[in-house]
C-alpha positions as CSV (number, residue, x, y, z in Angstrom):
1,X,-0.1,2.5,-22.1
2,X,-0.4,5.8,-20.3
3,X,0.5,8.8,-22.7
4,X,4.1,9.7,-22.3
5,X,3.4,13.5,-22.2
6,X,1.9,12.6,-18.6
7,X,5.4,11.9,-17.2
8,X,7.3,14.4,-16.0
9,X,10.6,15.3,-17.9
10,X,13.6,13.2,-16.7
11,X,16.9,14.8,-16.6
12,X,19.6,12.5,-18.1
13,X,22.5,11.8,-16.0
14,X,25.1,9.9,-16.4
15,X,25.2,6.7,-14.0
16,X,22.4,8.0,-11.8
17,X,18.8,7.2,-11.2
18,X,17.0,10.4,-10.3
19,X,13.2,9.6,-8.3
20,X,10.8,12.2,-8.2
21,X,10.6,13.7,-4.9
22,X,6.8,12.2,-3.9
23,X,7.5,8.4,-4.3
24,X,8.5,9.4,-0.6
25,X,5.2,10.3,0.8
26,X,4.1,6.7,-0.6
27,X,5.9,5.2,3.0
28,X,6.7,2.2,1.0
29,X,9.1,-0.5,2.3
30,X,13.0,0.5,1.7
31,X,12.9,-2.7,-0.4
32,X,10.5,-1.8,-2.6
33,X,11.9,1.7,-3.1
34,X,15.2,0.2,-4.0
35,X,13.4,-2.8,-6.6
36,X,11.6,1.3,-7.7
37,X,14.2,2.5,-8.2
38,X,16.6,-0.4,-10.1
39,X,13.0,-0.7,-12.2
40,X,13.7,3.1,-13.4
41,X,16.9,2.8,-14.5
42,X,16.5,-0.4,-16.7
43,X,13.5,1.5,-17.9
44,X,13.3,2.8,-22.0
45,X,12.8,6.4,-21.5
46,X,10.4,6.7,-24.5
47,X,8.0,3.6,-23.2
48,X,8.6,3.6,-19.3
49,X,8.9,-0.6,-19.9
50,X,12.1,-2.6,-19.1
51,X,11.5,-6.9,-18.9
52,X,14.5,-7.7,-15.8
53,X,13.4,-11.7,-14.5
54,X,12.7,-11.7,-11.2
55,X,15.7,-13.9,-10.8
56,X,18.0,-10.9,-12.4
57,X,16.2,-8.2,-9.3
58,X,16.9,-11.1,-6.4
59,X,20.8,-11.3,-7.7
60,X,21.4,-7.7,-7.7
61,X,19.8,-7.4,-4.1
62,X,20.6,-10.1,-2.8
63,X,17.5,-11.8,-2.2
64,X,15.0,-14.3,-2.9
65,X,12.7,-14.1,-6.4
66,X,9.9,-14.6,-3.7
67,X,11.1,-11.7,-1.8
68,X,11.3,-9.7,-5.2
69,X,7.5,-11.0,-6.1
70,X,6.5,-9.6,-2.9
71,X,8.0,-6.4,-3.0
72,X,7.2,-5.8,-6.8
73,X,3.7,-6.1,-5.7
74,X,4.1,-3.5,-3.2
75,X,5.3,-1.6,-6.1
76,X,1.9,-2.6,-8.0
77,X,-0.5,-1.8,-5.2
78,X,1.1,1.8,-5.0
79,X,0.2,2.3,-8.3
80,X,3.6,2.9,-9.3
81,X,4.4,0.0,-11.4
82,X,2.4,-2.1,-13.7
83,X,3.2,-5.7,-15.1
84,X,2.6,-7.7,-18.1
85,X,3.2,-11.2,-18.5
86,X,5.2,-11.7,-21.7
87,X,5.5,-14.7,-24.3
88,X,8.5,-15.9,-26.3
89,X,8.1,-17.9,-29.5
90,X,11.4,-20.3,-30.1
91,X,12.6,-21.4,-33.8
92,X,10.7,-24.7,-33.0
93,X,7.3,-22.8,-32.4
94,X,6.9,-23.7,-29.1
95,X,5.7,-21.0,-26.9
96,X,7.5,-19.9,-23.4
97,X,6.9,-17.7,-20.9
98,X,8.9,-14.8,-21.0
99,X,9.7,-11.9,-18.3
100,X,7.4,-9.7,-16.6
101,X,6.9,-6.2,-18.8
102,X,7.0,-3.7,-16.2
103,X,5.8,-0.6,-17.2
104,X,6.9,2.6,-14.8
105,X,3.6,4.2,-14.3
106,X,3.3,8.3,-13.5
107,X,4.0,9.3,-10.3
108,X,1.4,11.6,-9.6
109,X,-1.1,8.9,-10.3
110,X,0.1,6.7,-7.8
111,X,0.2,9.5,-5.2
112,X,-3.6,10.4,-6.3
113,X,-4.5,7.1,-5.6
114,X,-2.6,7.1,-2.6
115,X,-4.1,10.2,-1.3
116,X,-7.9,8.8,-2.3
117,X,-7.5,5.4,0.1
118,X,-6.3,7.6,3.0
119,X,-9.2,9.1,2.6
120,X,-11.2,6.3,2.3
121,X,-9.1,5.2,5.5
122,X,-10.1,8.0,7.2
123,X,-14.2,7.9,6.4
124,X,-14.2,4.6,7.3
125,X,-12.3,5.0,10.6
126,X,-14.8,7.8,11.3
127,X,-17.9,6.0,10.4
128,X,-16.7,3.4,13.1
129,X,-15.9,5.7,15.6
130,X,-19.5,7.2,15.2
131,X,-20.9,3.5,15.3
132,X,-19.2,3.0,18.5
133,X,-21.1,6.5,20.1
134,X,-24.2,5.1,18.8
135,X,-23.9,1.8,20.5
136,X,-22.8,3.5,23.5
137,X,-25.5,5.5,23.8
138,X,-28.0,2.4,24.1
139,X,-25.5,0.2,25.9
140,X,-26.4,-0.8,29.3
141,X,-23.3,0.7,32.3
142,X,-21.2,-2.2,34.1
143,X,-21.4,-0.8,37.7
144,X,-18.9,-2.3,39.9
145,X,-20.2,-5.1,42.5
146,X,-19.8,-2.9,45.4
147,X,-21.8,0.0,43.9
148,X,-24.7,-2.3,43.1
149,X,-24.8,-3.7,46.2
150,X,-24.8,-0.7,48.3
151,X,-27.6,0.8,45.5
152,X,-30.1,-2.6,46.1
153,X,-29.5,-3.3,50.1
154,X,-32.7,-2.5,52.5
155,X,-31.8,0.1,54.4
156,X,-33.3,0.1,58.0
157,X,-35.6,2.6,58.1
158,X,-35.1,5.2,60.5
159,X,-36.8,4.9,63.6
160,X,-39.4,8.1,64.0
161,X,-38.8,10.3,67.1
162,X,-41.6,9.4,69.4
């Protein structure tokens, strides 16, 4: 688990979910910003970890757990959200799966890592763009029909004054 001094300081309030300010450069899905967002308030403020079922999420937004999956791993690509899968032990001993652990990650490493693959975006956008000069250069000009014609028709020669 990521140290808790890396977070920044949360103000408490009173039925309200404050987000930091950058989870807004992330351009993530309005979905996914609300499932954030829900994920912050059930979260403990000492561990960052809160266990909702996905079937808990799709009832308070009215959706689908698959829709909740999907937007959850939104959340996860961003770097903004990390999940556990979790066990439960009954009296009998048998063994169940449990909830997801979701663990609300620090925002300034998701927007690091968001940062570094626009980067990588961009490098690799560039490389192709250079790649596609280079071809250029040694790629043969479609002249249009016309053109070539007029270029490879013998001309009469001019007839020499006498």
């Amino acid at each position: 688990m990521k140290n808790a001094s890396s977070f920044t300081a949360q103000p408490r309030v009173s039925n309200c979910t404050i987000l930091p300010n950058e989870v807004y450069q992330l351009k993530l899905s309005a979905t996914a910003l609300a499932i954030y967002s829900y994920l912050r308030r059930l979260a403990d403020p000492e561990t960052h970890q809160c266990w909702p079922s996905y079937a808990n999420i799709a009832e308070t937004f009215g959706c689908s757990k698959r829709t909740v999956a999907k937007y959850v791993a939104e959340l996860c690509e961003a770097g903004l959200v990390s999940i556990e899968a979790t066990s439960v032990t009954t009296a009998d001993g048998l063994k169940w799966n449990g909830n997801l652990r979701y663990t609300i990650l620090p925002i300034q490493s998701a927007v690091n890592l968001f940062h570094e693959r626009q980067l990588t975006n961009y490098d690799a956008r560039g490389q192709v763009k250079r790649d596609d000069a280079e071809t250029a250069k040694h790629t043969r000009r479609q002249i249009p029909h016309e053109e070539y014609v007029a270029a490879h028709t013998a001309h009469e020669p001019e007839e020499l004054p006498p």
